[in-house]
FINU-645213 format. One line per field, with one value per residue (C-alpha): residue number from 1; residue in three letters; x, y, z. Coordinates in Angstrom, 2 decimals, padded with zeros to 5 digits, always signed. Layout:
REM FINU-645213
i <- NUM:...
aa <- ALA:...
east <- X:...
north <- Y:...
up <- Z:...
***
This chain:
REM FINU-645213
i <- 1:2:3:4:5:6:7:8:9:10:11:12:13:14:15:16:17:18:19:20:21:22:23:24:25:26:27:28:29:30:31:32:33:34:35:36:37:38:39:40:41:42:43:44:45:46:47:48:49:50:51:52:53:54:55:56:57:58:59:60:61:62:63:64:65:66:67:68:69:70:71:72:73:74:75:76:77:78:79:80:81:82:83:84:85:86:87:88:89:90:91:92:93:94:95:96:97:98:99:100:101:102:103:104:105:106:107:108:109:110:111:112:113:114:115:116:117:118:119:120:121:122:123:124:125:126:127:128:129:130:131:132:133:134:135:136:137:138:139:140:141:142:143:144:145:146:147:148:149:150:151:152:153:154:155:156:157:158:159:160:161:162:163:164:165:166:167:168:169:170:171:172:173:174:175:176:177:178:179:180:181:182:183:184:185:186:187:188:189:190:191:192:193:194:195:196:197:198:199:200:201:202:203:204:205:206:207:208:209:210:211:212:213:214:215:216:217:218:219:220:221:222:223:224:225:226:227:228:229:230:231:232:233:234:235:236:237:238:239:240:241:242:243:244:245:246:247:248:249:250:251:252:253:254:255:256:257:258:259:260:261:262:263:264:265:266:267:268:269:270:271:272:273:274:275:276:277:278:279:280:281:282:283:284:285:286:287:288:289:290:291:292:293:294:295:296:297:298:299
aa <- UNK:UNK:UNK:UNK:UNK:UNK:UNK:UNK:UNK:UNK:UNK:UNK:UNK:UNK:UNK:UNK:UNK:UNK:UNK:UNK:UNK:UNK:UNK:UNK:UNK:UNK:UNK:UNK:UNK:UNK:UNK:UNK:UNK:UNK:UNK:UNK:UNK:UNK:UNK:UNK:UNK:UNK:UNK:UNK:UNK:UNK:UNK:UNK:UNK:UNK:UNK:UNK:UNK:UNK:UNK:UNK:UNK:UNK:UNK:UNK:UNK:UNK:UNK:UNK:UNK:UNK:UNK:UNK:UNK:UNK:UNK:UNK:UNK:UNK:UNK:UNK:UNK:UNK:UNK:UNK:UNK:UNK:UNK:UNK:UNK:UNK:UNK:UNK:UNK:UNK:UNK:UNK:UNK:UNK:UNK:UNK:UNK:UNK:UNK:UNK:UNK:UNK:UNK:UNK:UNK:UNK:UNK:UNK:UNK:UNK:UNK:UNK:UNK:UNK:UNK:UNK:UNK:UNK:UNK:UNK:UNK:UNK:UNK:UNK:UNK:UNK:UNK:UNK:UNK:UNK:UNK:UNK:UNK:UNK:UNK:UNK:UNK:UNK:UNK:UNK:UNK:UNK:UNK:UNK:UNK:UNK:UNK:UNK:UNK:UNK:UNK:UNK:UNK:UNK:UNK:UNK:UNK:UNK:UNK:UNK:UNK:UNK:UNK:UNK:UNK:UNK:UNK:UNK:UNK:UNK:UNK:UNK:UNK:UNK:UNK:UNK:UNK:UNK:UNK:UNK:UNK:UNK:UNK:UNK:UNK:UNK:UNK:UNK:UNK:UNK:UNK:UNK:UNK:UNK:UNK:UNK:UNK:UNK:UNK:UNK:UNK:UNK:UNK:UNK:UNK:UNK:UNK:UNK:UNK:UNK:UNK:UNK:UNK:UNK:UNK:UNK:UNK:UNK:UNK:UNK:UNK:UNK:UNK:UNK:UNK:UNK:UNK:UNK:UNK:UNK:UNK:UNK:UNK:UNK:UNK:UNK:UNK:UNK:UNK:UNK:UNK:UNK:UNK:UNK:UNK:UNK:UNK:UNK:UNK:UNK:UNK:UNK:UNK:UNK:UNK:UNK:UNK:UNK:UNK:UNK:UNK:UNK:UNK:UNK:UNK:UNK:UNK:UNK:UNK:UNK:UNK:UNK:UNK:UNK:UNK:UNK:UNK:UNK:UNK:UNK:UNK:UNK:UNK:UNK:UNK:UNK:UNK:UNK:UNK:UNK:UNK:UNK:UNK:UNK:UNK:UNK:UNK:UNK:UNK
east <- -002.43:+000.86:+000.55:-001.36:-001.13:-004.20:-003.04:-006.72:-009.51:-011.31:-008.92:-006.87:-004.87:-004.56:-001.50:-001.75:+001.69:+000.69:+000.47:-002.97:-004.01:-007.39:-008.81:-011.20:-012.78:-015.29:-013.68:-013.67:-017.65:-016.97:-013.85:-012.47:-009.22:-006.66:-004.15:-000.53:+000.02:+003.61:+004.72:+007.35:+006.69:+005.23:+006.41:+005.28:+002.72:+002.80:+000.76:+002.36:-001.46:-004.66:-003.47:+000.67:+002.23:+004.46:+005.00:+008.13:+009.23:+011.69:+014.63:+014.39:+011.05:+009.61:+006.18:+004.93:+001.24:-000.05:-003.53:-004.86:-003.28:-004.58:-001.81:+001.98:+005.14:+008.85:+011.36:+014.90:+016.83:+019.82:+019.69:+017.75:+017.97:+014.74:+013.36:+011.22:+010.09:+009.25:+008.91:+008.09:+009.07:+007.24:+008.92:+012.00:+011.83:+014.07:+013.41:+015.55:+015.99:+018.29:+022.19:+021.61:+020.58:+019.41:+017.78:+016.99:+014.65:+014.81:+011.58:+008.40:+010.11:+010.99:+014.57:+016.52:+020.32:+021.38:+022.78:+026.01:+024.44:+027.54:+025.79:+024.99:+022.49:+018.69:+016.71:+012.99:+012.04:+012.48:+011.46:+011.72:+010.30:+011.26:+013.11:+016.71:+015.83:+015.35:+015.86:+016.41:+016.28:+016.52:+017.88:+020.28:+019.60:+020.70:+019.89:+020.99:+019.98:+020.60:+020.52:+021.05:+018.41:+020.73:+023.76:+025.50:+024.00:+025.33:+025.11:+023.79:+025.71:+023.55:+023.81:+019.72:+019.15:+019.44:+017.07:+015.86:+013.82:+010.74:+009.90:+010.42:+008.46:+009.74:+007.16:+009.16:+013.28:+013.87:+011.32:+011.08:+010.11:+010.98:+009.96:+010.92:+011.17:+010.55:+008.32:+010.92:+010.07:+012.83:+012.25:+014.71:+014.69:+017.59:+016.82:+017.91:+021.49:+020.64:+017.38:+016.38:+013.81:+010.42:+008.35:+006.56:+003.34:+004.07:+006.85:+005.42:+006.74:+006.11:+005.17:+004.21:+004.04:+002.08:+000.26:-003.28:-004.94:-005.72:-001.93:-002.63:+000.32:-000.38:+001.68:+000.61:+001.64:+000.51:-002.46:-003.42:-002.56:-000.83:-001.69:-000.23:-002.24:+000.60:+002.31:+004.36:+005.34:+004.09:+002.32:-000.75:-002.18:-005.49:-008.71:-009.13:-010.94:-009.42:-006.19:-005.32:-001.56:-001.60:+001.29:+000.68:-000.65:-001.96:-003.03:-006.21:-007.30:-007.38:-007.92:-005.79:-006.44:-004.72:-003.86:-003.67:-003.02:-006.84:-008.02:-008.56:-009.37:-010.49:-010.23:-013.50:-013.71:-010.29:-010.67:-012.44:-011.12:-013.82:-013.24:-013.88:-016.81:-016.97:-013.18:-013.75:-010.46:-011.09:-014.53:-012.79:-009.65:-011.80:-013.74:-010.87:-010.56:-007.18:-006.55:-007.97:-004.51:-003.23:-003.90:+000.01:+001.58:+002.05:+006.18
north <- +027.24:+026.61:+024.23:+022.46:+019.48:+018.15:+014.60:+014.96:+017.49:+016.57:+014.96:+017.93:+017.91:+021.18:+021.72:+023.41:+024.27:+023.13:+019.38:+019.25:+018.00:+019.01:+016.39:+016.80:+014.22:+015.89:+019.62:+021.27:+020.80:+018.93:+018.51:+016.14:+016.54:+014.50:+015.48:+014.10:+014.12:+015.31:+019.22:+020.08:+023.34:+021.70:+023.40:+021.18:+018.38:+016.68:+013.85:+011.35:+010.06:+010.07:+007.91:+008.51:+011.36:+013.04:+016.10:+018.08:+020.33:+021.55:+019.15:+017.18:+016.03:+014.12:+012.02:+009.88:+008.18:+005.56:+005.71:+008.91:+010.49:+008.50:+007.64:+008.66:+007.74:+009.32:+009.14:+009.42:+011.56:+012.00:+015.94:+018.08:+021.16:+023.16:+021.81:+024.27:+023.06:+019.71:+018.86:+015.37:+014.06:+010.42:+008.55:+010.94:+013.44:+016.99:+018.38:+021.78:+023.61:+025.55:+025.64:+024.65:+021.33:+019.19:+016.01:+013.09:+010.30:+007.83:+005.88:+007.56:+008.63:+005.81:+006.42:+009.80:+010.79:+014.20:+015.98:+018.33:+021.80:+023.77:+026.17:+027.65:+029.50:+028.38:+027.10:+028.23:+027.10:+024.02:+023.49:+020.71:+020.31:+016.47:+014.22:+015.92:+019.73:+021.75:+024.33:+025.64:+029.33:+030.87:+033.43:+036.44:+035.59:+032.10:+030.39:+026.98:+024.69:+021.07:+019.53:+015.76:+015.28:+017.30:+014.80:+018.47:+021.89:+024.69:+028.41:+030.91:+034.39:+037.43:+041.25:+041.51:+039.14:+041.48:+039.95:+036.77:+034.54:+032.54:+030.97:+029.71:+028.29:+027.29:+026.72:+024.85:+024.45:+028.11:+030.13:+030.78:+033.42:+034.02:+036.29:+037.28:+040.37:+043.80:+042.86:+041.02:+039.36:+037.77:+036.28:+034.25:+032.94:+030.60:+027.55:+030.22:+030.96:+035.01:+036.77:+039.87:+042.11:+042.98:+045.74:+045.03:+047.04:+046.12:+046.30:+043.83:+039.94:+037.73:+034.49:+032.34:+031.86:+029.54:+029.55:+028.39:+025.93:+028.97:+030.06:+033.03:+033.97:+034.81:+035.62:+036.11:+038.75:+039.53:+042.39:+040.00:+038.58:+040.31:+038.86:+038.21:+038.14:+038.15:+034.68:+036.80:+039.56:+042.03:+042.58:+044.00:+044.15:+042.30:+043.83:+041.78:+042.62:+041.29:+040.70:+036.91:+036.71:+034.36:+032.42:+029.89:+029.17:+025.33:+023.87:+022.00:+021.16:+023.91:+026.11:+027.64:+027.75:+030.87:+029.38:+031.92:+032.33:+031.15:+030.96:+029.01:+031.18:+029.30:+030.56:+031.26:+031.72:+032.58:+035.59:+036.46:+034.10:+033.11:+031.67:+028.51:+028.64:+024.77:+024.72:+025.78:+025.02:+025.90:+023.66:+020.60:+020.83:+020.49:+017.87:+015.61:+015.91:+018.51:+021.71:+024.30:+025.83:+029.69:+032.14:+032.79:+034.01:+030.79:+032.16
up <- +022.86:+021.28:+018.27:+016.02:+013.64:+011.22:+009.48:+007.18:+006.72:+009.56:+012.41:+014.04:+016.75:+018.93:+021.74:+025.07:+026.27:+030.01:+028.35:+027.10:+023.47:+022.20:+019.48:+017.01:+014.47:+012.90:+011.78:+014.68:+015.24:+018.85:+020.64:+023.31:+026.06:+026.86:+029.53:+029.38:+032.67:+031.70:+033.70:+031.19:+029.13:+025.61:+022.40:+019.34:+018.17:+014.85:+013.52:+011.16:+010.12:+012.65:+015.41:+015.54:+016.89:+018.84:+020.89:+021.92:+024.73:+027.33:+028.62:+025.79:+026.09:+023.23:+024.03:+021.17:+020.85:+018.43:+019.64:+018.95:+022.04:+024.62:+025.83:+025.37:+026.49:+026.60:+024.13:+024.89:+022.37:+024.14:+024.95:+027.69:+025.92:+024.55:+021.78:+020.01:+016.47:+014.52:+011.21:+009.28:+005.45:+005.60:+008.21:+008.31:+011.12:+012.56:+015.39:+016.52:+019.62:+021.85:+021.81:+018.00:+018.10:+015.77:+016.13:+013.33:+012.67:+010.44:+011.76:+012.98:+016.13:+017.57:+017.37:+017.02:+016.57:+016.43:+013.69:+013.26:+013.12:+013.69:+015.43:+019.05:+018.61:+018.99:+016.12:+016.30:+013.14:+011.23:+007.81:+005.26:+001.45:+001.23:+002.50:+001.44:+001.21:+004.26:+006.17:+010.14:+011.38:+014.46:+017.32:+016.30:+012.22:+012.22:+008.91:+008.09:+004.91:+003.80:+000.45:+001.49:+004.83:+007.61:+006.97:+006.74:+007.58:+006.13:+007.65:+005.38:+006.53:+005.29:+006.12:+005.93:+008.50:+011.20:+014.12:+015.45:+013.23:+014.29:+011.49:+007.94:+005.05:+001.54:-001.75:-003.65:-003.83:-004.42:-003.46:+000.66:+003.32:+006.84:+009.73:+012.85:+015.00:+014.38:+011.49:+009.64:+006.22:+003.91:+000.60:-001.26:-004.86:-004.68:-001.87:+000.90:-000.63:-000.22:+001.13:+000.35:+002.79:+001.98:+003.10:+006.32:+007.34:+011.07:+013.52:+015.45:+016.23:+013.15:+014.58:+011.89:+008.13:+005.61:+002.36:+001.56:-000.60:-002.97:-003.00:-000.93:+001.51:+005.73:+008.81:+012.32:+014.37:+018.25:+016.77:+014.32:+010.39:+007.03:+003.53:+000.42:-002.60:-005.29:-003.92:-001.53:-003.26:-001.17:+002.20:+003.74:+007.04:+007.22:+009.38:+012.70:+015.18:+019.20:+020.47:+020.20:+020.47:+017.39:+017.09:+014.42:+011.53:+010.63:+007.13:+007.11:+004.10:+001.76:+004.38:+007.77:+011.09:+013.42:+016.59:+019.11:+023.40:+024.09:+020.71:+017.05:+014.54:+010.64:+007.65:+005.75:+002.13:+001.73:+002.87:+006.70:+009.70:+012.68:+016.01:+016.17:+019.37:+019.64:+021.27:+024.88:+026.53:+030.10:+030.18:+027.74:+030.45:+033.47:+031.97:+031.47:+034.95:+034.69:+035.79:+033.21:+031.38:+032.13:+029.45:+029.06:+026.20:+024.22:+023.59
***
């Protein structure tokens, strides 16, 4: 499993990276497959509402739906590189991926231009508060923001960025985090002019970061998930049981979901995460009539 998107409570949309999307209506309590029938390596989903979305991947793929992903079909952007990550404002879209590039919408999806980055290295992570104030990080410490929607991108040199960063995630025009490698965490308190490090209780390879309905702060790492109970102030390494190679984290509702290689995990009560036993992907692939997906590393 790669990524996830959930456009309400109960209508979630989960991505295989061999171009399968797992659908739920009801919460997660049954799920149905749909294959895309598309071989590229898949990267990112996002759902505008319950029926449009799209999903990115390598060589510039970008597939969009409008019925609930029934059906897709290819969008030409006007790049083959990577793309990695995908975020949405309303109808305003960025999408970022290898060699630096950034890519803009202005309409759903329907039409993209790219954007002047100013970079070469690749963007993992792509992060955006409204429609004018985001953010992009990636490989080797890049950090790029924008103030006015990616018209310009500005590169953010700091010393304490000192490996690659996966991903990024602002609460409100100041305050923002990122992690990476090595058990990297960054905080900054100006909109990502500066970042300072925080004390990690891992080395391991931050994958995601996120923030629950309760204000409670999370990252996923291969072994498992840190927590934050002072609004990101400081860390600590959460009891989990299993090896899940989690590699995001997904808002839905109040609550998160852990997405990991082969498996969901939800949030309970704010506090203990179970797997989600309703989700199994091998028997939902097959009965779509696809090939069941590899249990790769989802990176």
């Amino acid at each position: 499993m790669r990524d996830g998107s959930a456009p309400s409570p109960s209508v979630v949309y989960l991505l295989c990276e061999q171009g399968f999307v797992f659908t739920t209506t009801d919460a997660g309590a049954t799920w149905t497959a749909r294959d895309t029938g598309v071989a590229e390596r898949m990267r990112g989903v996002i759902f505008l509402d319950d029926k449009r979305g799209l999903i990115i991947g390598d060589h510039g793929l970008v597939l969009a739906t409008d019925d609930g992903g029934r059906k897709w079909q290819p969008r030409d952007v006007g790049t083959k590189e990577n793309l990695m990550d995908i975020a949405f404002v309303g109808e305003s879209g960025w999408v970022v991926g290898y060699q630096g590039v950034v890519l803009h919408t202005a309409d759903g999806g329907k039409t993209w231009n790219q954007q002047a980055a100013g970079v070469t290295q690749t963007l993992e992570s792509v992060f955006f508060l409204d429609k004018d104030h985001g953010w992009a990080a990636g490989w080797a410490g890049t950090i790029l923001r924008t103030s006015n929607g990616g018209e310009k991108w500005e590169l953010t040199p700091n010393a304490a960025v000192q490996w690659s960063v996966t991903a990024i995630y602002f609460h409100d025009a100041s305050n923002g985090w990122l992690v990476g490698f090595n058990g990297q965490i960054l905080h900054s308190t100006d909109g990502g002019a500066t970042w300072k490090v925080q004390d990690s209780p891992v080395k391991s390879w931050l994958t995601s970061l996120a923030f629950d309905g309760s204000g409670k702060g999370w990252i996923t790492f291969d072994d498992g998930l840190l927590a934050s109970q002072d609004g990101g102030a400081t860390w600590k390494r959460v009891p989990f049981e299993g090896r899940y190679f989690l590699a995001k984290l997904l808002r839905v509702g109040p609550a998160l979901w852990a997405i990991g290689q082969s498996v969901v995990m939800q949030q309970k009560d704010g506090q203990t995460w179970k797997r989600i036993e309703s989700l199994n992907l091998r028997n939902a692939a097959a009965d779509s009539g696809g090939t069941p997906p590899a249990a790769n590393n989802p990176r």
